[in-house]
N, C-alpha and C positions, 0 to 999 in steps of 0.2 A: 674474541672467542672466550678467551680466561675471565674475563669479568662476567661474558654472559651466564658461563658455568658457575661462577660464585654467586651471582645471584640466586641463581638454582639453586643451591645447595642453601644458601640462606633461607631464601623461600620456605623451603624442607625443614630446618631447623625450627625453623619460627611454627610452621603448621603444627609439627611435633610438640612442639611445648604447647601450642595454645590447646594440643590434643589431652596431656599430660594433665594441665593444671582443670581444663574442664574436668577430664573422668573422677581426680582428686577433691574437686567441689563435690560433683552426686556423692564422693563416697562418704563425706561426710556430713550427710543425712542422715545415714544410720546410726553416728553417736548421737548420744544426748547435749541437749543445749547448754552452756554454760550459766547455769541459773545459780541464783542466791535468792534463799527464801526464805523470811523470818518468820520464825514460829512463836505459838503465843507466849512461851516464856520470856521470848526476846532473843533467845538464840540463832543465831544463823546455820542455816544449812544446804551446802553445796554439792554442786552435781560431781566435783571432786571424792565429798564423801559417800559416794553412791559404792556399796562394796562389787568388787568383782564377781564373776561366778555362781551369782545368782539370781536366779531370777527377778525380775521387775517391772513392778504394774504402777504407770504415773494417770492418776485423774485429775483432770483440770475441771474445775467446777465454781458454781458459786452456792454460797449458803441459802442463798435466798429462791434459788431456783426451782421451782417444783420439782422436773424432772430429779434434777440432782437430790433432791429428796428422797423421791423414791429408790432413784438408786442406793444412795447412801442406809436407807434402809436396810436392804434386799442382800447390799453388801455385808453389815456387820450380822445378819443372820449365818452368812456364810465366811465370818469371817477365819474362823478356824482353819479352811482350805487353803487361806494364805500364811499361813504360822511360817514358812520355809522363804516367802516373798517378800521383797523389800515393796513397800507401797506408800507411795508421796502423793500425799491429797494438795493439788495447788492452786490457789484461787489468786486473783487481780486486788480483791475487797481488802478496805483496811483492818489491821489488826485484833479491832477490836469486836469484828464480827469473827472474825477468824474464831477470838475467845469463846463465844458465842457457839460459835457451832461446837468447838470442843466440849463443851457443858452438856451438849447436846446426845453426844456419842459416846462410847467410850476410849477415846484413844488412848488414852494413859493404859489400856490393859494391855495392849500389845507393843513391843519392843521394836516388831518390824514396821512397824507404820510411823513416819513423819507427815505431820500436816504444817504447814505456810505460807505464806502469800509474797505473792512476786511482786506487789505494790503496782502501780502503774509500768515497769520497765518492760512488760509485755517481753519476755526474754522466750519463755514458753509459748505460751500463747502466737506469738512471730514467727519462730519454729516449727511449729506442727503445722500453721496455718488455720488457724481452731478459728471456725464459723460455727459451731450450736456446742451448746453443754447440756450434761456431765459428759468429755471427751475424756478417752482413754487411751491408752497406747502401752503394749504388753512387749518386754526383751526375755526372751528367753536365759539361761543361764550362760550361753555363750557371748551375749551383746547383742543378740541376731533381732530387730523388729519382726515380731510376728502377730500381731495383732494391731489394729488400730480402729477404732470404735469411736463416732459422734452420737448422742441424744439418747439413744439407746444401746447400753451395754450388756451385753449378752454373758451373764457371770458362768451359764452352764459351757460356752465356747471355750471361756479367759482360763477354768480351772485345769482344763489340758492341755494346755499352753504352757502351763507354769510345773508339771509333772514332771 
Protein backbone atom coordinates (compact mmCIF):
# COMPACT_ATOMS: atom_id res chain seq x y z
CA UNK A 1 0.00 0.00 0.00
CA UNK A 2 3.16 2.63 0.83
CA UNK A 3 4.51 2.02 -2.59
CA UNK A 4 1.09 2.34 -4.22
CA UNK A 5 0.74 5.79 -2.32
CA UNK A 6 4.41 6.83 -3.58
CA UNK A 7 3.62 6.12 -6.70
CA UNK A 8 0.70 8.39 -6.47
CA UNK A 9 2.24 11.11 -5.17
CA UNK A 10 5.05 10.74 -7.79
CA UNK A 11 2.61 10.52 -10.51
CA UNK A 12 1.35 14.12 -8.96
CA UNK A 13 4.81 15.44 -8.99
CA UNK A 14 5.74 14.64 -12.22
CA UNK A 15 2.06 15.96 -13.72
CA UNK A 16 2.98 19.18 -11.92
CA UNK A 17 6.12 19.84 -13.34
CA UNK A 18 5.27 18.74 -16.77
CA UNK A 19 2.19 21.33 -15.87
CA UNK A 20 4.85 24.07 -14.70
CA UNK A 21 7.55 23.90 -17.47
CA UNK A 22 4.46 23.86 -20.29
CA UNK A 23 2.71 27.14 -18.87
CA UNK A 24 6.60 28.53 -18.68
CA UNK A 25 7.15 27.70 -22.56
CA UNK A 26 3.73 29.78 -23.74
CA UNK A 27 4.96 32.49 -21.48
CA UNK A 28 7.72 32.86 -23.30
CA UNK A 29 6.28 33.84 -26.35
CA UNK A 30 5.53 36.99 -25.29
CA UNK A 31 9.41 38.00 -24.97
CA UNK A 32 11.21 38.77 -27.88
CA UNK A 33 13.49 36.35 -29.77
CA UNK A 34 17.03 36.39 -29.08
CA UNK A 35 18.08 37.86 -32.32
CA UNK A 36 21.58 39.50 -33.50
CA UNK A 37 21.34 41.64 -36.49
CA UNK A 38 23.86 43.21 -38.41
CA UNK A 39 23.39 46.46 -39.57
CA UNK A 40 24.80 48.11 -42.67
CA UNK A 41 27.65 49.65 -40.74
CA UNK A 42 28.62 46.43 -39.65
CA UNK A 43 27.46 46.79 -36.20
CA UNK A 44 25.62 44.33 -34.26
CA UNK A 45 22.44 44.67 -32.67
CA UNK A 46 20.68 42.59 -30.14
CA UNK A 47 17.42 41.95 -28.69
CA UNK A 48 19.47 42.46 -25.32
CA UNK A 49 19.82 45.99 -26.50
CA UNK A 50 16.22 46.52 -26.90
CA UNK A 51 15.52 49.50 -24.12
CA UNK A 52 12.94 48.80 -21.56
CA UNK A 53 9.87 50.86 -21.04
CA UNK A 54 9.16 51.66 -24.15
CA UNK A 55 7.40 50.97 -26.64
CA UNK A 56 8.20 48.79 -29.75
CA UNK A 57 7.37 48.11 -33.36
CA UNK A 58 9.62 45.12 -35.09
CA UNK A 59 9.06 44.85 -39.20
CA UNK A 60 10.23 41.92 -40.77
CA UNK A 61 10.50 42.54 -44.27
CA UNK A 62 12.37 42.28 -47.50
CA UNK A 63 13.85 45.22 -49.70
CA UNK A 64 12.69 43.74 -52.58
CA UNK A 65 9.16 43.18 -51.78
CA UNK A 66 6.46 45.39 -53.29
CA UNK A 67 4.22 45.21 -50.41
CA UNK A 68 6.99 46.16 -48.18
CA UNK A 69 7.46 49.11 -50.36
CA UNK A 70 4.56 50.34 -49.96
CA UNK A 71 4.58 50.04 -46.50
CA UNK A 72 7.92 51.29 -46.07
CA UNK A 73 6.67 54.30 -47.77
CA UNK A 74 3.35 55.05 -46.04
CA UNK A 75 5.73 54.44 -42.83
CA UNK A 76 8.38 57.23 -43.20
CA UNK A 77 5.41 59.69 -44.12
CA UNK A 78 4.28 59.05 -40.77
CA UNK A 79 7.36 58.55 -39.31
CA UNK A 80 7.30 61.38 -36.72
CA UNK A 81 4.43 59.34 -34.73
CA UNK A 82 7.04 57.00 -33.86
CA UNK A 83 9.77 59.62 -32.44
CA UNK A 84 8.97 57.92 -28.73
CA UNK A 85 9.28 54.10 -30.44
CA UNK A 86 11.96 51.94 -30.63
CA UNK A 87 11.55 50.44 -34.33
CA UNK A 88 13.80 47.32 -35.92
CA UNK A 89 13.30 46.96 -39.52
CA UNK A 90 14.60 43.10 -39.99
CA UNK A 91 15.16 41.49 -43.13
CA UNK A 92 16.88 37.58 -43.95
CA UNK A 93 18.64 39.48 -47.25
CA UNK A 94 22.34 40.07 -47.36
CA UNK A 95 23.94 43.03 -46.19
CA UNK A 96 24.47 44.64 -49.03
CA UNK A 97 20.90 45.01 -50.08
CA UNK A 98 20.15 45.89 -46.56
CA UNK A 99 22.75 49.02 -47.64
CA UNK A 100 20.71 49.46 -50.57
CA UNK A 101 17.53 49.93 -48.91
CA UNK A 102 19.13 52.50 -46.46
CA UNK A 103 20.05 54.67 -49.49
CA UNK A 104 16.70 54.40 -50.03
CA UNK A 105 15.14 55.86 -46.84
CA UNK A 106 16.03 57.84 -44.57
CA UNK A 107 17.05 56.06 -41.54
CA UNK A 108 20.13 57.88 -40.43
CA UNK A 109 17.39 60.73 -39.41
CA UNK A 110 15.95 59.05 -36.78
CA UNK A 111 17.77 57.75 -33.46
CA UNK A 112 14.88 55.44 -32.66
CA UNK A 113 14.99 53.31 -35.65
CA UNK A 114 17.74 50.23 -36.17
CA UNK A 115 17.58 48.47 -39.55
CA UNK A 116 19.56 44.61 -40.02
CA UNK A 117 19.45 41.53 -41.13
CA UNK A 118 19.32 38.35 -39.57
CA UNK A 119 21.31 36.52 -42.40
CA UNK A 120 19.98 33.12 -42.92
CA UNK A 121 19.68 32.19 -38.82
CA UNK A 122 15.91 32.74 -39.28
CA UNK A 123 15.99 33.49 -35.41
CA UNK A 124 12.90 36.12 -36.03
CA UNK A 125 11.42 34.84 -38.71
CA UNK A 126 11.11 31.15 -36.59
CA UNK A 127 9.70 33.13 -33.85
CA UNK A 128 6.90 34.91 -35.00
CA UNK A 129 6.13 32.09 -37.36
CA UNK A 130 6.23 34.87 -40.46
CA UNK A 131 4.50 33.31 -43.64
CA UNK A 132 3.88 36.89 -45.79
CA UNK A 133 5.64 40.27 -45.57
CA UNK A 134 6.10 43.34 -44.48
CA UNK A 135 5.06 41.43 -40.81
CA UNK A 136 4.92 43.44 -37.89
CA UNK A 137 4.48 43.01 -34.31
CA UNK A 138 3.85 46.04 -31.84
CA UNK A 139 5.09 45.75 -27.58
CA UNK A 140 3.58 48.24 -25.83
CA UNK A 141 5.79 50.07 -23.12
CA UNK A 142 5.19 47.40 -20.57
CA UNK A 143 6.66 44.29 -22.93
CA UNK A 144 2.75 43.36 -23.42
CA UNK A 145 2.23 42.05 -27.51
CA UNK A 146 -0.37 44.06 -28.57
CA UNK A 147 -0.32 44.07 -32.06
CA UNK A 148 0.64 41.62 -34.63
CA UNK A 149 0.16 42.32 -38.46
CA UNK A 150 1.12 40.08 -41.79
CA UNK A 151 1.07 41.82 -45.52
CA UNK A 152 -0.74 44.49 -44.66
CA UNK A 153 0.05 46.89 -41.87
CA UNK A 154 -2.37 49.03 -40.63
CA UNK A 155 -0.03 52.30 -39.40
CA UNK A 156 -3.52 54.23 -38.44
CA UNK A 157 -4.18 50.81 -35.62
CA UNK A 158 -0.11 50.53 -34.80
CA UNK A 159 -0.04 54.53 -33.66
CA UNK A 160 -2.45 53.94 -30.59
CA UNK A 161 -0.80 51.25 -29.55
CA UNK A 162 2.39 52.90 -29.17
CA UNK A 163 0.49 56.17 -27.02
Amino acid sequence: MKNYNNIIKMFKLVLMLNILVSCNGFSQKSLLPAFKITQANGSVYTAQQVEAGKPLLIVYFSPECDHCQVFMKSFFKSADEFKNTQVLFITYLPLDRLIKFGSEYPLNKYKNIVAGTEGMTFVVRNFYEIKEMPFAVVYNNNGTLVGKYEREIPLDKIIPLIK
